[in-house]
C-alpha positions, 0 to 999 in steps of 0.5 A: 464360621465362628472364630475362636479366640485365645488368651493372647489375641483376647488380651491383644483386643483389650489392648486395641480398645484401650487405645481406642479409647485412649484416641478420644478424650472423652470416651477415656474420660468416661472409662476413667469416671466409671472404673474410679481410675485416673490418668495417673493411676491407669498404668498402675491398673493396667498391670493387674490381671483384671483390668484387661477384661474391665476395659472389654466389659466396658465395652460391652456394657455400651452398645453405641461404644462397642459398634462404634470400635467394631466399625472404627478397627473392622472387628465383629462385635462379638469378637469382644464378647468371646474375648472377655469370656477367655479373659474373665475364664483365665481370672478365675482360673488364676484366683488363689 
């Protein structure tokens, strides 16, 4: 059976794998290098609306990183999908 995903646990998601990520330098690193952020400026980053659906798209540009969280935390891989598809529906519909 499919489960749905709202705002709240899509955002309660992309917080779980920021600290997954958060939990191993160099996955941090690499999150880090491809977003342009940097240790200083990630809590700066992390109050914009978007940020939350770039760390889940993140996810899901990398196959070996997503099955990697799914297996570390139990969560269905495409858990992260739905999640950032509620994330990214909510940016748009925030946009000015």
């Amino acid at each position: 059976m499919p489960v749905e995903i709202n705002r709240e646990a899509a955002e309660a998601l992309s917080i779980e794998a920021l600290s997954f990520l958060a939990g191993d330098p160099e996955r941090l690193e690499r999150f880090l290098s491809l977003s342009g952020l940097d240790p200083a400026t990630i809590r700066l980053a992390a109050s914009d609306p978007g940020f939350l659906a770039a760390v889940l798209e993140h996810f899901c540009s990398d196959e070996s990183l997503l099955l990697a969280f799914s297996a570390n935390t139990g969560r269905d891989p495409a858990d992260v999908g739905k999640a950032l598809r509620v994330l990214a529906a909510f940016d748009r519909d925030c946009e000015p």
